[in-house]
GUZA-26550 format. One record per residue (C-alpha): residue number from 0; residue in three letters; z, x, y. Coordinates in Angstrom, 2 decimals. Example, Ala and Ser with C-alpha at 12.3 -4.5 7.8 and 13.67 -1.06 7.14 Angstrom:
<rec><num>0</num><residu>ALA</residu><z>7.80</z><x>12.30</x><y>-4.50</y></rec>
<rec><num>1</num><residu>SER</residu><z>7.14</z><x>13.67</x><y>-1.06</y></rec>
//
This chain:
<rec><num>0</num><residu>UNK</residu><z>-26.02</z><x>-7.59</x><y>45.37</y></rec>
<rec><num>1</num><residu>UNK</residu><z>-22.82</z><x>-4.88</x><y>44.97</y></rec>
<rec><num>2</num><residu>UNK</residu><z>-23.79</z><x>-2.28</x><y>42.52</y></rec>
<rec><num>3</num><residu>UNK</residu><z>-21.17</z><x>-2.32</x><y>39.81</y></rec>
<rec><num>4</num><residu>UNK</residu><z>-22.33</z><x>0.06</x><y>36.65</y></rec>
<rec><num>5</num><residu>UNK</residu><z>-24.02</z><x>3.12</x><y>38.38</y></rec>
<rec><num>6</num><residu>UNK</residu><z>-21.51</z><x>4.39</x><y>40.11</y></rec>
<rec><num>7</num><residu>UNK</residu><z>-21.21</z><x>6.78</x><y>37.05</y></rec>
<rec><num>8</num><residu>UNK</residu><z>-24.60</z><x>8.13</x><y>37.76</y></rec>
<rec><num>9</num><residu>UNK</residu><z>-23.57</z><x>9.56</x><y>40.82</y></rec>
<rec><num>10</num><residu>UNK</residu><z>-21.03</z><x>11.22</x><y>39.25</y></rec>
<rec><num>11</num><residu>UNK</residu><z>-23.11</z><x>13.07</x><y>36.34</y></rec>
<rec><num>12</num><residu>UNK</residu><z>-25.41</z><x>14.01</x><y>39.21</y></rec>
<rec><num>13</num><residu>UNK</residu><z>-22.64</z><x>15.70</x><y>41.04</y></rec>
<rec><num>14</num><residu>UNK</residu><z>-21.57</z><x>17.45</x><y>37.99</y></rec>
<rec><num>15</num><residu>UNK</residu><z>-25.05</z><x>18.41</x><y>37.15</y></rec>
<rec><num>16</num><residu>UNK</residu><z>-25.46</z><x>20.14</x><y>40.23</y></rec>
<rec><num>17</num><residu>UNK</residu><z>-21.57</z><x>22.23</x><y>39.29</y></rec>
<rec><num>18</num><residu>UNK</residu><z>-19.51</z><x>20.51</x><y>41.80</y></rec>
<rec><num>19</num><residu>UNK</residu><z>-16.04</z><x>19.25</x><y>41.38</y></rec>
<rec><num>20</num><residu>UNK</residu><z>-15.30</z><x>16.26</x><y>43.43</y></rec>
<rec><num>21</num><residu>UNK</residu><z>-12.60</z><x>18.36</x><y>45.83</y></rec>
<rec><num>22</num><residu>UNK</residu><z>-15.72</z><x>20.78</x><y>46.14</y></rec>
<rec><num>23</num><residu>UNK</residu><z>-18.15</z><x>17.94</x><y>46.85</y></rec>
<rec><num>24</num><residu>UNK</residu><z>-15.77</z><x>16.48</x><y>49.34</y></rec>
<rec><num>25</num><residu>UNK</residu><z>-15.37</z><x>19.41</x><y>51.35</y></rec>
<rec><num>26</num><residu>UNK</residu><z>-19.26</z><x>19.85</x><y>51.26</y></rec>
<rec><num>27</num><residu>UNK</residu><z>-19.52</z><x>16.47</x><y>53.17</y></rec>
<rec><num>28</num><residu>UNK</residu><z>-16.65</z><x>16.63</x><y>55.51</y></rec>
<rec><num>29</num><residu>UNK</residu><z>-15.14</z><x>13.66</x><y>52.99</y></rec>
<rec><num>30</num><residu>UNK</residu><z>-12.08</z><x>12.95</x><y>51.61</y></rec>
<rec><num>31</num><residu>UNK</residu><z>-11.47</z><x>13.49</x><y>46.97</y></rec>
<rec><num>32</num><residu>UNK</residu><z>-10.27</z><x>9.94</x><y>47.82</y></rec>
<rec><num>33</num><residu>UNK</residu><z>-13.66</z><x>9.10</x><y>49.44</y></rec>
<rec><num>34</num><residu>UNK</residu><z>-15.59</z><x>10.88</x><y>46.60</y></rec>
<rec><num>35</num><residu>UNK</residu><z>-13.99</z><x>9.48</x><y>44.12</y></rec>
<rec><num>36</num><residu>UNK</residu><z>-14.01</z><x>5.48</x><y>45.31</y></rec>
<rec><num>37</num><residu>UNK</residu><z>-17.75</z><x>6.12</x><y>45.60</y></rec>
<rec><num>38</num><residu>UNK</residu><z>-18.34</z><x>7.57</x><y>42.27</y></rec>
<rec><num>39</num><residu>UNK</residu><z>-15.93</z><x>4.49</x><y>40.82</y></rec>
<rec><num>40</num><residu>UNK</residu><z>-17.99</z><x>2.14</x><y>43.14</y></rec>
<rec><num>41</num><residu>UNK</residu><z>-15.00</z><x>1.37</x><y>45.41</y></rec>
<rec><num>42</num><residu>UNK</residu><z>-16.27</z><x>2.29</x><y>48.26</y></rec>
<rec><num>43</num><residu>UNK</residu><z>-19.68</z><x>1.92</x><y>50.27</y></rec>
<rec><num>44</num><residu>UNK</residu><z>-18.91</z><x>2.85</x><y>53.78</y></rec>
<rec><num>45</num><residu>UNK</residu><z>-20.25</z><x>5.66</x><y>55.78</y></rec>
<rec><num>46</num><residu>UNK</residu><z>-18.88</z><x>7.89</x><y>53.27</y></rec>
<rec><num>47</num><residu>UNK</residu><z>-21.32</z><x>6.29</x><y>50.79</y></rec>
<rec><num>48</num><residu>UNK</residu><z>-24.43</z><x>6.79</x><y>52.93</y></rec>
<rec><num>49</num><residu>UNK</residu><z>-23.11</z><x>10.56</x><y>53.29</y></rec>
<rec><num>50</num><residu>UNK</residu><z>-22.69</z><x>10.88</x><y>49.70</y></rec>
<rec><num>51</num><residu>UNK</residu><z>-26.59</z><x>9.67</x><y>49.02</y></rec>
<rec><num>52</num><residu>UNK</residu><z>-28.08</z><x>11.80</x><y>51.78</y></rec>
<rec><num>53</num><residu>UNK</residu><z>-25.99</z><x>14.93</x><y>50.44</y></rec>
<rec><num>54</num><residu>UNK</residu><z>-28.24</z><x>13.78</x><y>46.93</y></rec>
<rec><num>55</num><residu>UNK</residu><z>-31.52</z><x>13.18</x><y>48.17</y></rec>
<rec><num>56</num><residu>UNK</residu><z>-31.23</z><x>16.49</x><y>49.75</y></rec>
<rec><num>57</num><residu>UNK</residu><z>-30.95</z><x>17.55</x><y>46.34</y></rec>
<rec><num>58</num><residu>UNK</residu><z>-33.58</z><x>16.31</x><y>44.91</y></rec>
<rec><num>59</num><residu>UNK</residu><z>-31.59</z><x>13.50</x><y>43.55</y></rec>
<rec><num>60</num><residu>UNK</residu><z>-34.16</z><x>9.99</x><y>42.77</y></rec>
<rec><num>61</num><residu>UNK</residu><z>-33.27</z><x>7.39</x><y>44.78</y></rec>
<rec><num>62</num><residu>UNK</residu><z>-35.98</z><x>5.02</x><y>43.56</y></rec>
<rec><num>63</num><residu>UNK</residu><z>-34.18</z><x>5.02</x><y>39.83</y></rec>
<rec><num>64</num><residu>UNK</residu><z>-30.63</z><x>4.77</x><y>41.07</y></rec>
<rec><num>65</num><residu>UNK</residu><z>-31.25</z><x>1.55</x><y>43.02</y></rec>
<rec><num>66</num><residu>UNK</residu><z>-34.03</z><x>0.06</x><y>40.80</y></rec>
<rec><num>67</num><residu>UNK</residu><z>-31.17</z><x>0.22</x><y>37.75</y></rec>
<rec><num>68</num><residu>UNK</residu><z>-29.03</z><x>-2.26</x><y>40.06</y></rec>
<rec><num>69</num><residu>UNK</residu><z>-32.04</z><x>-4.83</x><y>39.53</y></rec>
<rec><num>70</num><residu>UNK</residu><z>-30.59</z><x>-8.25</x><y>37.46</y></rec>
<rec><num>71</num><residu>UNK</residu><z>-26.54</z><x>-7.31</x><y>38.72</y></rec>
<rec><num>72</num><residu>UNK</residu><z>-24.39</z><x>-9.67</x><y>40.06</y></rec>
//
């Protein structure tokens, strides 16, 4: 199953926490380019797994962003 909608949740997360995505990037060693495929569910490479451990490290719940994928195709 490839997550389509919730891409958009990581991206009010990241601005909840008062990060641009050129900030965010250079937080994670990551590309805008990276950062912003992942938050328009482009991309979910390493840069994706980097971008979710950055969020769980914040506190960010992991268990509601993948349980809102359930019934996509």
């Amino acid at each position: 199953m490839k997550p389509t909608k919730k891409p958009n949740t990581l991206k009010k997360y990241r601005e909840s926490l008062g990060l641009s995505q050129e900030e965010l990037s250079k937080k994670l060693n990551l590309s805008q380019g990276t950062v912003s495929r992942i938050e328009t569910g482009r991309s979910y490479g390493k840069g994706f797994i980097i971008y979710l451990k950055f969020l769980v490290e914040n506190d960010f719940d992991m268990n509601d962003y993948f349980r809102s994928w359930e019934g996509e195709e």
